[in-house]
Every structure is written in C-alpha cells, then in structure tokens.
C-alpha positions in Angstrom: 18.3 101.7 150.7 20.1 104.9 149.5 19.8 105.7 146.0 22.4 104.6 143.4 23.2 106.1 140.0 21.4 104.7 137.2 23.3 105.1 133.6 23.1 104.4 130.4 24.4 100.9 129.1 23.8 101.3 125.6 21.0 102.3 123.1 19.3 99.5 120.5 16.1 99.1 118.6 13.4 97.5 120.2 13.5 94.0 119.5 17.1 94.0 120.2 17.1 96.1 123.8 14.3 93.5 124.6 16.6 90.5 124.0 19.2 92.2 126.2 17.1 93.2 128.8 15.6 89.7 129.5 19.2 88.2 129.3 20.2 90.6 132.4 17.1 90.6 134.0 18.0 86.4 134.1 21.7 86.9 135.4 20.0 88.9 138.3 20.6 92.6 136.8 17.8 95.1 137.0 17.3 96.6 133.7 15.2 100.0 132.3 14.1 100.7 129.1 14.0 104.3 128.2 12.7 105.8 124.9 15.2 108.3 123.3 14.6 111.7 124.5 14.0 113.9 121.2 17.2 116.5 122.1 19.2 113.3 121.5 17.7 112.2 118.1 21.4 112.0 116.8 21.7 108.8 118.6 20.5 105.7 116.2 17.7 103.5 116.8 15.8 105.1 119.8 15.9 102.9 123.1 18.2 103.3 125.8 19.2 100.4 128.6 19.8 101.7 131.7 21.2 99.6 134.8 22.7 100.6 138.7 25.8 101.8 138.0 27.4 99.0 140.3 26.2 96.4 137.7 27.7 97.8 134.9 30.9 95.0 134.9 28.8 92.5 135.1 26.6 93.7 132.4 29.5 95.0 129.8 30.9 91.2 129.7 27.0 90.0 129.0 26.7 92.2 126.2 30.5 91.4 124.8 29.2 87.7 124.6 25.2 88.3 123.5 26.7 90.7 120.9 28.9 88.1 119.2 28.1 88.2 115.1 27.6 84.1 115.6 25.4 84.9 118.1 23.0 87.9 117.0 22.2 85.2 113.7 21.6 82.4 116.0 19.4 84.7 118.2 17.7 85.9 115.2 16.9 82.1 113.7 15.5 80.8 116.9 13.1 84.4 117.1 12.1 82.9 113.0 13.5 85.6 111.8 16.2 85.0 108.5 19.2 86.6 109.2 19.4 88.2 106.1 16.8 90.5 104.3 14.4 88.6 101.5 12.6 89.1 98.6 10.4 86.9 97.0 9.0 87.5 93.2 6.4 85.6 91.9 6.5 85.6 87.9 4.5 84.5 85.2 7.1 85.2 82.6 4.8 88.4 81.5 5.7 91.8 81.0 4.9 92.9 84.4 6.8 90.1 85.7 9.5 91.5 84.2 9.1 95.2 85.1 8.5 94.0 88.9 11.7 91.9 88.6 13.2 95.2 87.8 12.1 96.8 90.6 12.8 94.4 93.1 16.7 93.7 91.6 17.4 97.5 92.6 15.6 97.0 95.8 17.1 94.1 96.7 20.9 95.5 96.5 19.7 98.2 98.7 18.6 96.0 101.3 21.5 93.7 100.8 18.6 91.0 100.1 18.5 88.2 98.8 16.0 87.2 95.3 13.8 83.9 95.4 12.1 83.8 92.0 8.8 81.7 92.0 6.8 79.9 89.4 3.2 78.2 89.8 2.7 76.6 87.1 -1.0 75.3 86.2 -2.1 71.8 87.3 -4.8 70.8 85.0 -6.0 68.1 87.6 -6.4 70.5 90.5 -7.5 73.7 88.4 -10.1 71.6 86.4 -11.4 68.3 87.2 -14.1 68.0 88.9 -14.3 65.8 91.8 -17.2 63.6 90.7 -15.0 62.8 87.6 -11.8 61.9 89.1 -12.2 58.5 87.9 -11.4 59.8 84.0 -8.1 60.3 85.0 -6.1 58.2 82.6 -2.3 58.4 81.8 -2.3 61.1 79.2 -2.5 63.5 82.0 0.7 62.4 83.4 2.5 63.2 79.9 0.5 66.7 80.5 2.0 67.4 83.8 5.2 66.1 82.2 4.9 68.4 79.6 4.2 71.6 81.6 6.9 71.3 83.8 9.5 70.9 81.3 7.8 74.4 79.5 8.0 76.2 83.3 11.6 74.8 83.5 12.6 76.0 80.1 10.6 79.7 80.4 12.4 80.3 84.4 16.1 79.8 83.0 15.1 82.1 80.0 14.1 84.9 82.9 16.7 84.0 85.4 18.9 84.0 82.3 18.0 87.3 81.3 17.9 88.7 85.1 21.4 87.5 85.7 22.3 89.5 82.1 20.5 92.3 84.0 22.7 91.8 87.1 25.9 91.6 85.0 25.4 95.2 83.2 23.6 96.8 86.4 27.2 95.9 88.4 25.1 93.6 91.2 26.5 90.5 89.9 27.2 89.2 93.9 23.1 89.5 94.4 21.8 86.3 95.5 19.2 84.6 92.9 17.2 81.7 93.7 14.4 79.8 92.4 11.3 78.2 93.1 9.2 75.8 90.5 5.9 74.6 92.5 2.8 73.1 90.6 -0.7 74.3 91.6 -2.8 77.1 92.3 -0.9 80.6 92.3 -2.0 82.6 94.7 -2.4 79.4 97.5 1.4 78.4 96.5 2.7 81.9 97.0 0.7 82.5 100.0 2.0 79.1 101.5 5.8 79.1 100.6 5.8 83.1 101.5 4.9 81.4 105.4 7.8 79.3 105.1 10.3 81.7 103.1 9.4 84.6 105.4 10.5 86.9 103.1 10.8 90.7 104.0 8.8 91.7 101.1 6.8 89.8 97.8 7.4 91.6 94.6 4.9 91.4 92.1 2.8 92.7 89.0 -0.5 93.5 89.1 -1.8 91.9 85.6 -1.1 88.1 84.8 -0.1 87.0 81.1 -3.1 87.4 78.7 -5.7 88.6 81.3 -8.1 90.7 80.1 -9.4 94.0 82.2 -12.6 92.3 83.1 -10.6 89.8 85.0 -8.5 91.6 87.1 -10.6 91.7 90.0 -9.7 88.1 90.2 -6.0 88.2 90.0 -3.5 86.4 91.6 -1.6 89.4 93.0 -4.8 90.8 94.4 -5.4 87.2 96.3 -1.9 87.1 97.8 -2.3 90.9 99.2 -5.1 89.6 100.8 -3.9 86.1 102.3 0.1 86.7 103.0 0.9 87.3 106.7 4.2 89.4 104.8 3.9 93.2 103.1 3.2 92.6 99.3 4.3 95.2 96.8 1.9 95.1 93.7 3.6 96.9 90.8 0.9 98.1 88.0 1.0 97.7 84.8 0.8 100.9 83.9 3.8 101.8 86.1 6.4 103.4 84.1 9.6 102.8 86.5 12.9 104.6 85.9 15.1 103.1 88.4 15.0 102.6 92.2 16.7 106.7 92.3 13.7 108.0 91.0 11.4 106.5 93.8 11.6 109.7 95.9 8.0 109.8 97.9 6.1 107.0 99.9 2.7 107.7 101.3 0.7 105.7 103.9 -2.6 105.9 104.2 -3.3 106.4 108.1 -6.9 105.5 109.5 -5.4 105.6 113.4 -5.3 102.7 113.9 -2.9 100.4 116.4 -2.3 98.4 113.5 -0.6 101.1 111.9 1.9 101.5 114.5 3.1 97.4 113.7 2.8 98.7 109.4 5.3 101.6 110.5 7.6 99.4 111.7 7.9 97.2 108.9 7.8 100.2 106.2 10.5 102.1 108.0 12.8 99.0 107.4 11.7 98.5 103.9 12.7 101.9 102.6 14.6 103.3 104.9 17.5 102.3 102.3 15.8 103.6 99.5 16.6 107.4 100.8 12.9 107.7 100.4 10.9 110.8 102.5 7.5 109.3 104.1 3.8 111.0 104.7 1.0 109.9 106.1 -1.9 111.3 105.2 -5.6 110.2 106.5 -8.7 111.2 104.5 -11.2 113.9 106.1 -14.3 114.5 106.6 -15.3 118.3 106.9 -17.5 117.2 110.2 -14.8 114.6 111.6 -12.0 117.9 110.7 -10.8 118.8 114.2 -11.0 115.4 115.8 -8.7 113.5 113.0 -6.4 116.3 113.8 -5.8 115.5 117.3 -5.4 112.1 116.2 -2.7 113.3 113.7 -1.1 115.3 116.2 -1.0 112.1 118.8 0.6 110.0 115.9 3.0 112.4 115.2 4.3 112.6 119.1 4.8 108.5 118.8 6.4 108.5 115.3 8.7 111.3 117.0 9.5 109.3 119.6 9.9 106.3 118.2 11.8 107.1 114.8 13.9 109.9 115.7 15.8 109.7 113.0 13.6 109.7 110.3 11.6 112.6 108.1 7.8 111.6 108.5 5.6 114.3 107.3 1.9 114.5 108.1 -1.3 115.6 106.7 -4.9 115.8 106.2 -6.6 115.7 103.2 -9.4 117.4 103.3 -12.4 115.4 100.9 -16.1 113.5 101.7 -14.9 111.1 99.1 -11.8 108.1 100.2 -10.8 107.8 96.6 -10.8 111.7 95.0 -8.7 112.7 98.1 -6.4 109.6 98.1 -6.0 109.9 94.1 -5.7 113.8 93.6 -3.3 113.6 96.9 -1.7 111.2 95.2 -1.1 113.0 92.0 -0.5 116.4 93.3 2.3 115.6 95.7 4.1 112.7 92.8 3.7 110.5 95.4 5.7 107.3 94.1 4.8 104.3 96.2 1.1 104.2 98.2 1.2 102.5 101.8 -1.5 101.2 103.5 -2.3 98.4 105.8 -5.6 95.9 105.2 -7.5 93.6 107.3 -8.3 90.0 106.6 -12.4 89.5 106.0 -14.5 87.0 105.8 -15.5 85.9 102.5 -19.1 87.7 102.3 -18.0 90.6 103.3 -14.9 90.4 100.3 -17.4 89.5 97.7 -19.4 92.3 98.5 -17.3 95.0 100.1 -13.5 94.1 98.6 -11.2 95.7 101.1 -9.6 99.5 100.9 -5.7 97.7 99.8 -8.1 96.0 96.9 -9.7 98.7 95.3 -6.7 101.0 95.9 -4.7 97.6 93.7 -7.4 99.1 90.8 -7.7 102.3 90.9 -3.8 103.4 90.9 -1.0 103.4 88.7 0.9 104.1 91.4 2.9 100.6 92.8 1.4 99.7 96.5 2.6 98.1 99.2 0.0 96.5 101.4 0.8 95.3 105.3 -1.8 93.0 107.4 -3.2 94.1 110.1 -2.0 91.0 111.9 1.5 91.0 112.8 3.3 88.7 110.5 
C-alpha cells in the first residue's frame, strides 16, 4: 500500500479530541492523536487529530455536525458533566461564610459559574437521640423541627438577600444564585448533594459559628475535604481577602505522584481565569536532593507538553521538615492560594495520622484548595 499524506484535522483538549476520535474511528476513519509539539505552543489546547488526507471530506462534515452548540451540551450531559461551570457554598450564616461567599461571587463571574448556596440545618433527632431512646420521641419535637426550619429559611434569604445587594453594587447582577435548605448532618449533606450537584468547586470557611479553637479539628469543612469526590477550597478565617485581582500566586504541593497529573488538570481549569501564575514546589530532603530533581525535571517535560500555554514554574524547597519548608515557602514567595491533592484513609489511620490537606487546613492562613486522589 503506498503511503498517503496524513494532516492535521484540527486541534482540541483531550476529552474533546477523544470524543471526536471515537466518532470517526466508528464511521470507518482512521484517526491519530498527536500531542502539540512545543514550537507550536501558540496553538490552544494541545492535541492535534490527524487523518489520511483522502478522508478529510468525510471527516469535515462529521465534525460540522458533532460540533453543533446543541450537541457539545448534550455530549457533555450524557459524559455527567454540567454544561456549565458550578459552585457550590456551604454557609452557616457566620462570618467566614460570608468572606468565602465573597470569594466565590468574584470567582464565580470569572468562570461564568453558576452559585448554589447550601444550608444544613441541625436535626436534633439525628444529632442527638440515642437509639435506645427513640421511643421518647413525642410531638414537641415536631414543633422543634418546625421551628428550626422556619429560623434556616429566615437566616438564607437574609444572606442571599444581602449577596444579591453584593451582586447589585459589584455589577454581576446576571450571576446565577441558587439555594439549597437540607436538614441533617453538615458535612454528610454537603458531601452527598456535592455527588449529585457535581459542582466544579465547594467554597467554604474554615471555622463554623461559635466554635472554639479546640474544636476545629473536628469541623465540618475539614470533613467535606476529606469525603467530596470534587476540589474543596477552604477559606481561613484569618484570611484577609481584597478581591479576586489581588489573588496573583497558586502553589501546589507536588509529591510525584500520578495523581497529580488528574489535580493539574482540574486546577488548570479552575484558575486559569483568575490570570493567576502556578508553582509547584515539592519538599526536599538534603539525602533525597538529586533524585526529586530528576523527578522535577520529568514533571516539567509533561506539564510542557501538556499545557503549552500556561506559566508553570518549578521548584524545590530545600528543608528536613514538610511544614517549615511549605510555610516559609509559602510566606516568602506571597503565595496566595496552597494546592495540594489528598488521599482517602481509613479511619485509624485519620485518627491517628490526619492526612497532609488536614493539617495544612490548620496550620495556614493561606485559603487551600484540596483535590482527591481519586478522579472525581
């Protein structure tokens, strides 16, 4: 068979080259997928599709119809994913509830996302009663629920009242707002509506309303970072935040990993509208020195490849101790949001060794934005 010319149909993401390729390959087309070459990194999105140049007819009027608007959303729904970028924000009508709603207002007109604001409100029968003295339950309890509902009711139009005001003087007035009133536990409520919402990121504080220090180990945003399949974005307390123009530097905290490859991904599509510059940066030993440099320098050649078009610095930081290199880093560089992916654990192993996205959650002032290992 003599050789034919292979060109160059078009150039996609990913995701979306792989939807086009398996819709030729099935109308009998053979199809290549080509990273972008580096010399071209003007070219958006990085990978090419390439076909015999006697196919390309055939193949132009598939992609006219597959690239239909009507048809990229219905693509996207049946592939679970929502056509349009969401944020969810868990409140608790608190202070930090209020700076996060902030924070993810700005964010959210960047992404051209829309807002779901969510409430858990306290169920006294689930939180409290113990099971051997369900039979107390009497009717007053019913008032109770009654009661609490109407209160949650009352304090979310207050907030959404005061967020749409927000909205109003910030000029975003077309920025979707919804809401979301569930009774029960917080952190199992956000966790399980955040698998049906899908949202592209949760927004939340870091402190509830009238915890004390002593009990922030045990907080709800520190749960949901650990149980959400999505990328949570705890925002401290002790954040002072100026406005989504002031958030200038995002570092990830790279242990090479293949997981960090999927976090990259997903953080790439989060700030990329934030005009943001991202480092990774990985923790060294003086004895593990040379070796995590080669496994910089590796990373680096992949994020090159794969993210032409994006600034991504690199570097070591050179320390025996995780959290002294990670914080002085931190400080040194005014490095505004802190990156990292976790890994689900078994309950021992969290009681006794909490996980690094954890401890980083109380040791930093610094908002943080946590990605599972799993892909979610």
């Amino acid at each position: 068979m003599s050789e034919e010319k292979i060109i160059t149909l078009a150039t996609r993401t990913y995701e979306h080259a792989e939807i086009i390729r398996s819709l030729l390959e099935a109308e009998g087309i053979e199809c290549f997928l080509e990273n972008l070459n580096l010399i071209q990194g003007v070219v958006a999105d990085g990978v090419k599709i390439r076909i015999r140049e006697s196919d390309l007819e055939k193949a132009v009027k598939i992609m006219e119809d597959v690239e239909k608007p009507e048809l990229i959303k219905a693509e996207e729904k049946k592939r679970g994913r929502p056509p349009k970028s969401r944020i969810l924000l868990p409140v608790d009508f608190s202070d930090y509830s209020s700076k996060a709603a902030e924070m993810a207002m700005d964010w959210a007109e960047r992404l051209d996302a829309e807002i779901t604001v969510m409430h858990v409100f306290y169920n006294p029968v689930i939180n409290t009663l113990p099971f051997a003295e369900a039979y107390v339950y009497d009717t007053s309890i019913d008032e109770m629920l009654i009661d609490l509902e109407e209160k949650a009711k009352e304090d979310m139009n207050a907030f959404v009242g005061h967020l749409k005001e927000r909205k109003k003087n910030k000029g975003i007035e077309g920025l979707p707002l919804k809401t979301k009133l569930l009774r029960g536990v917080a952190e199992d409520e956000i966790i399980r509506f955040s698998d049906e919402y899908k949202p592209t990121v949760i927004i939340m504080g870091t402190r509830g309303k009238d915890r004390k220090a002593s009990d922030l180990i045990g907080s709800v945003t520190a749960e949901v970072m650990e149980g959400a399949s999505v990328p949570v974005l705890a925002v401290p307390e002790d954040f002072k935040y100026d406005g989504i123009d002031k958030i200038k530097k995002v570092l990830y905290a790279t242990n090479f990993e293949e997981s960090d490859f999927v976090a990259l991904d997903k953080l790439e599509k989060i700030v990329k509208p934030l005009d943001v510059s991202i480092t990774f940066a990985h923790v060294c030993e003086k004895t593990s020195e040379k070796w995590d440099q080669l496994k910089m320098e590796g990373l680096q050649k992949y994020v090159a490849e794969r993210f032409p078009n994006t600034t991504i610095d690199f570097d070591l930081v050179k320390n025996e101790d995780f959290w002294v290199g990670m914080e002085s880093y931190v400080r040194s560089r005014g490095i505004d949001i802190i990156s990292l992916t976790t890994h689900r654990r078994n309950i021992f192993s969290r009681m006794f060794n909490p996980s690094v996205g954890k401890k980083m959650l109380f040791h930093s002032t610094t908002p943080l934005l946590v990605f599972h290992a799993r892909k979610g």
